[in-house]
C-alpha positions in Angstrom: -65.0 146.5 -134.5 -63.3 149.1 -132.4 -64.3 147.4 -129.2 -63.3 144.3 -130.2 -59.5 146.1 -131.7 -59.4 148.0 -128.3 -59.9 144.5 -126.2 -57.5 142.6 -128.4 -54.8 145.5 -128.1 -55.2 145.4 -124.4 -54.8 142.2 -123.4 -51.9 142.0 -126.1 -50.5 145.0 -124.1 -50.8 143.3 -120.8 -49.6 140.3 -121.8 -46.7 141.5 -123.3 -45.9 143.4 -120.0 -46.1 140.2 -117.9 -44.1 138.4 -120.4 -41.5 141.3 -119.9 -41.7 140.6 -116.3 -41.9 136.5 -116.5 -39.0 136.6 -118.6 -36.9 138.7 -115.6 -36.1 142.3 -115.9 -33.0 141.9 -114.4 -32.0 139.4 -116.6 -32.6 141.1 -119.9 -30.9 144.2 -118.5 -27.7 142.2 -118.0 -27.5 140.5 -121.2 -28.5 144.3 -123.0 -25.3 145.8 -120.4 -23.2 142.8 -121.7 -23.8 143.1 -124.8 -24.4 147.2 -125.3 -24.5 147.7 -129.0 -24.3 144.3 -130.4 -28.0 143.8 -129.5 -29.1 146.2 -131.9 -27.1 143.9 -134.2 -29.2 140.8 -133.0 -32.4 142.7 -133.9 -31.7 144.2 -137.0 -30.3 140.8 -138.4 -33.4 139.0 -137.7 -34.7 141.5 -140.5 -33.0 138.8 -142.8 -35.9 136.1 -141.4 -38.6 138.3 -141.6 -38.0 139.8 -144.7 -38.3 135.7 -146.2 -41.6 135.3 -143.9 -43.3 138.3 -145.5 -42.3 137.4 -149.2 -43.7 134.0 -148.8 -46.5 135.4 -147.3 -47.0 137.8 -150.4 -46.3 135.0 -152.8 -49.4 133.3 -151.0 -52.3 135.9 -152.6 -53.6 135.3 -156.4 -51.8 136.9 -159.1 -54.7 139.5 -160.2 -54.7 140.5 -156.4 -53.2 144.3 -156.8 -51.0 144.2 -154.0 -49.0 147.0 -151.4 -45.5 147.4 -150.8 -43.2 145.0 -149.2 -42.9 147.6 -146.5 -46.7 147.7 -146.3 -47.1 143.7 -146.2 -44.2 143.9 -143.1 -45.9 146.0 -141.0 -49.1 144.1 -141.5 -47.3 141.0 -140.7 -45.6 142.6 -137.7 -48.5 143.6 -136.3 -50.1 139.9 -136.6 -46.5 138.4 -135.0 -46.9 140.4 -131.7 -50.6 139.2 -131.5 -49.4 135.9 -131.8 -46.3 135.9 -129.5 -48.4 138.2 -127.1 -51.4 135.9 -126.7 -51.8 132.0 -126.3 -53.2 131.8 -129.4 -51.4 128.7 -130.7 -50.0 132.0 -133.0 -53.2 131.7 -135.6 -54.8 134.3 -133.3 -52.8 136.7 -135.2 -53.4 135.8 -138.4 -56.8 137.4 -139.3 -55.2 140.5 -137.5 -52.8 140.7 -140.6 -55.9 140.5 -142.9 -57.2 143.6 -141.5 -54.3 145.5 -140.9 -53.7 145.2 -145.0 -57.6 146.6 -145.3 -57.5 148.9 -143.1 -54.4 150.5 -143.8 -54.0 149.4 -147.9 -57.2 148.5 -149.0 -56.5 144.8 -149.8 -60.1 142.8 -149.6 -61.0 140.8 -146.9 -61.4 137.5 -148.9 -57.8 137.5 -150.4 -56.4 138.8 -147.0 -57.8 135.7 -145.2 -57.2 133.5 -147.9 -53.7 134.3 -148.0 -53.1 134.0 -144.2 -54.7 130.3 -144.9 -52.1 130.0 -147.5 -49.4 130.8 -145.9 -49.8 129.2 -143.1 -50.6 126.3 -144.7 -46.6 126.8 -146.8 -45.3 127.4 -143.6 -46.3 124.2 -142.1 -44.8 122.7 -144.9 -41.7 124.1 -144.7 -41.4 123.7 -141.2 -41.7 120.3 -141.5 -38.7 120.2 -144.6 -36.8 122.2 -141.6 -37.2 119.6 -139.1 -36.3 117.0 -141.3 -33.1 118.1 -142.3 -32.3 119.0 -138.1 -33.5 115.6 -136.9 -30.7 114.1 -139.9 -28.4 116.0 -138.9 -29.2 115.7 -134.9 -28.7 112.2 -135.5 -25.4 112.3 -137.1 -24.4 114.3 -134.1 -26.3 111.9 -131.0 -25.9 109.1 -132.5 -29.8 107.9 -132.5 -29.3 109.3 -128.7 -30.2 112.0 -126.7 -32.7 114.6 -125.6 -32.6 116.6 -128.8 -32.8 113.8 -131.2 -35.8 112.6 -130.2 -37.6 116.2 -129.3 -37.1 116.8 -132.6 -38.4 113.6 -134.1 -41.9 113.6 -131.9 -42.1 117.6 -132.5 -41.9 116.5 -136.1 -44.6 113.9 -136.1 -46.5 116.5 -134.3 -46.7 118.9 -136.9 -46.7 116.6 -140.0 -50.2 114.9 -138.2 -51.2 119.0 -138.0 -50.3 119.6 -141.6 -52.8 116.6 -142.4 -55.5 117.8 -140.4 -54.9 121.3 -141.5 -55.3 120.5 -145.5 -57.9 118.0 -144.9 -60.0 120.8 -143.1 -59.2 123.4 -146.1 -60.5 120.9 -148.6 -63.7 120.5 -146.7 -64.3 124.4 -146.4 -62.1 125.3 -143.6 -64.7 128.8 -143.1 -67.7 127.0 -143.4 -66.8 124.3 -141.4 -66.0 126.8 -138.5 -69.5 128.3 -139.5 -71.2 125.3 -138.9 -69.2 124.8 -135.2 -70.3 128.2 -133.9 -74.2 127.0 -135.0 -73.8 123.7 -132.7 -72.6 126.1 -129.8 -75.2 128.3 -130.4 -72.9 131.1 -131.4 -73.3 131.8 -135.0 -75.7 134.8 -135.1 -73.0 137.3 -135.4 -71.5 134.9 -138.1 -74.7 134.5 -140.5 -74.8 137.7 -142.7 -71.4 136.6 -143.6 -72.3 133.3 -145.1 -71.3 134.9 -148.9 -67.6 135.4 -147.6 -67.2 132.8 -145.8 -68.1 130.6 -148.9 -66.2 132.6 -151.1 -62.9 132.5 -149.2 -62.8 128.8 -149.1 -63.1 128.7 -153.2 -60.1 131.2 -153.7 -58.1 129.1 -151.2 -59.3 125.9 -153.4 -59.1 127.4 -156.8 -55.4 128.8 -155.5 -54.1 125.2 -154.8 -55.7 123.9 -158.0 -54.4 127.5 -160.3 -51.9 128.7 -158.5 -49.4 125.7 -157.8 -46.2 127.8 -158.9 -46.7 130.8 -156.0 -47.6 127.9 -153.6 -43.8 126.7 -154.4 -42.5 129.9 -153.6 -44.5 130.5 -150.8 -43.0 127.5 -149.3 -39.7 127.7 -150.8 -39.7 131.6 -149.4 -40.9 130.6 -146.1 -38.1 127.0 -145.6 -35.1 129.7 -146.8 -37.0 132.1 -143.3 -36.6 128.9 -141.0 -32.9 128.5 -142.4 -31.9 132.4 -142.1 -32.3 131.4 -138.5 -29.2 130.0 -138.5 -27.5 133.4 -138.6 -29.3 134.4 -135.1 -28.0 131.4 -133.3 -24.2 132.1 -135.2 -24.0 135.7 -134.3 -25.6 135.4 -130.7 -23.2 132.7 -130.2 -20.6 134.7 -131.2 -20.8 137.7 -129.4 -21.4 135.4 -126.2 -17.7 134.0 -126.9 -18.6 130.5 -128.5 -17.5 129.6 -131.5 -19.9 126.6 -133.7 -20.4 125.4 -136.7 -23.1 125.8 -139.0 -24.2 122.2 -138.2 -24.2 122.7 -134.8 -26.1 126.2 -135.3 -28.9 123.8 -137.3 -29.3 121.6 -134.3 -29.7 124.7 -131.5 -32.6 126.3 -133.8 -34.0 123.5 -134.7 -34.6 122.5 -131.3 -35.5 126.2 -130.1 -38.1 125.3 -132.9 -39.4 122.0 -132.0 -39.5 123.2 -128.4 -41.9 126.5 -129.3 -44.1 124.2 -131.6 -44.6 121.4 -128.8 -45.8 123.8 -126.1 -47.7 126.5 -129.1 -50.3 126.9 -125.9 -47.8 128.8 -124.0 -47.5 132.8 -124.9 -44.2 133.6 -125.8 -43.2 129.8 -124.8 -42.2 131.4 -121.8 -40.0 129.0 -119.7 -39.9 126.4 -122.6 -37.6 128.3 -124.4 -34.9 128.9 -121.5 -35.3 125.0 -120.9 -34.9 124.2 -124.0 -31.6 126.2 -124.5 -30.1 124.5 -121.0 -31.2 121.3 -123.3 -29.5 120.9 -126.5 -25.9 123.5 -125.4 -26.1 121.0 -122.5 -25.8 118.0 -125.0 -23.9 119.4 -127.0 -20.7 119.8 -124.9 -21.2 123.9 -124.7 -23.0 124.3 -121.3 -26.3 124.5 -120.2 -25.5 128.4 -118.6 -24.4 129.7 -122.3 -28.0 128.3 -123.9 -29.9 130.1 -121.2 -28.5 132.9 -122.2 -28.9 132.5 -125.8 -32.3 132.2 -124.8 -32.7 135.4 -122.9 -31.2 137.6 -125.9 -33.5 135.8 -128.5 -36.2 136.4 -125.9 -35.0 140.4 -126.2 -35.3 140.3 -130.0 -38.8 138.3 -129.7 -39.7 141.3 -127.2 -38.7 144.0 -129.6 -40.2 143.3 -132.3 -43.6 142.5 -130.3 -43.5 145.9 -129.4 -43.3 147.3 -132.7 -45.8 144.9 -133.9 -48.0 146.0 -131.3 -47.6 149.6 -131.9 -48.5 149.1 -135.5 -51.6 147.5 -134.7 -52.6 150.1 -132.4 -51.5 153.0 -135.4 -53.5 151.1 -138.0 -57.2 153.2 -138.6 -60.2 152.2 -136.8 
């Protein structure tokens, strides 16, 4: 296990230097001149998303669970965030890393700790969709069944709706066992066999929580759709401080398609180059210039980068 933690916090680490690099050094150090101290303002506020990410995720373990401190779930969930944004994961590779931070550092079981990234995951989907949905009405309003963003949005939408399927369909097969019975036809189960018991059992507290546990499901997702929305006050203040004004519908549309943009190229780490197009994209259609979404871009790309590093040093803090 501390092989496999060293090798995982490596290539995290080096990855998350060339995505420093990829993303332009002299770029990031232009926006962070430009804007001095209202970077720090950009980071912090994101604290507003994340702090609705990790409730939903806490909301997403079974009540006789004896759980840790919000603090303790947000480092945990830190740490997980930079091995998703750090590696092209399609950010699940991260996910099992919160599971062991929480048992490493607090204790919490390995059953309920995978079961809840399951969960929440699954919550998340759900709510991401609802998020979609509301930008692709309201991207329509604005386009007028036209444009670029209209439609990313509505095929990014179907995308992850078909995923959602697939995702609960696996879940209710035995989503552990099933991947059990893949690394057998690939010859790669061996170090999988002696745990058989906890694979089994961590698909029936993920079924018995859908079947028991309905009302923490609801706030898992309802938790998780108010994170997607708190996004809102990103794009608002970034804008802002770039000296643009928009509205709050506007605002919807730019992170909705900063959203549908990550989720159609997930293979990419840190959707490097997607997300800088994508920002050209929609401020282009929407009147405000392609040159002002680039740069909105860049300074989300600084938070992203931020809090990657923290997540990473987490991971590499938490006990062997």
């Amino acid at each position: 296990m501390k092989i496999l933690k060293k090798a995982i916090l490596a290539l995290a680490a080096a990855l998350f230097v060339w995505i420093v690099f990829k993303s332009g050094p002299d770029l990031i150090i232009a926006q962070l001149v430009s804007l001095n101290w209202k970077i720090a303002v950009v980071i912090i506020a994101y604290m507003i998303t994340y702090y609705f990410d990790t409730t939903g995720w806490r909301w997403a373990f079974r009540r006789e669970v004896k759980l840790p401190s919000f603090w303790r779930f947000f480092l945990a969930r830190q740490a997980g965030e930079a091995i998703n944004y750090t590696t092209p994961t399609a950010y699940i590779g991260g996910e099992p890393v919160k599971a062991l931070v929480l048992r490493k550092r607090d204790g919490v079981d390995m059953v309920d700790g995978l079961a809840s990234v399951v969960i929440a995951k699954t919550s998340l989907f759900l709510s991401k969709i609802v998020f979609l949905f509301v930008g692709i009405i309201v991207a329509l309003r604005i386009f007028r069944f036209s444009g670029i963003v209209a439609t990313g949005i509505l095929w990014t939408f179907a995308g992850v709706f078909v995923l959602l399927v697939v995702f609960l369909f696996l879940q209710k097969k035995g989503l552990f066992m099933l991947g059990l019975k893949m690394a057998r036809k690939f010859k790669l189960s061996d170090p999988l066999e002696g745990k058989r018991t906890s694979f089994e059992e961590i698909d029936r507290v993920i079924s018995d929580f859908y079947a028991n546990e309905r009302p923490r499901f609801f706030l898992s997702f309802m938790f998780h759709l108010l994170g997607w929305f708190a996004g809102l006050i990103e794009v608002y203040i970034i804008m802002y401080f770039l000296g643009v004004q928009v509205d709050w519908a506007k605002a919807l549309v730019i992170e909705v398609f900063f959203k549908a943009a990550n989720s159609a190229f997930f293979f990419v780490p840190a959707a490097l180059g997607v997300q800088e197009g994508a920002g050209y994209a929609v401020l282009a259609a929407l009147g405000i210039g392609g040159e002002i979404g680039v740069a909105l871009s860049i300074v989300k790309r600084i938070r992203e980068i931020a809090w990657a590093g923290f997540g990473l040093i987490i991971y590499w803090k938490t006990p062997k």
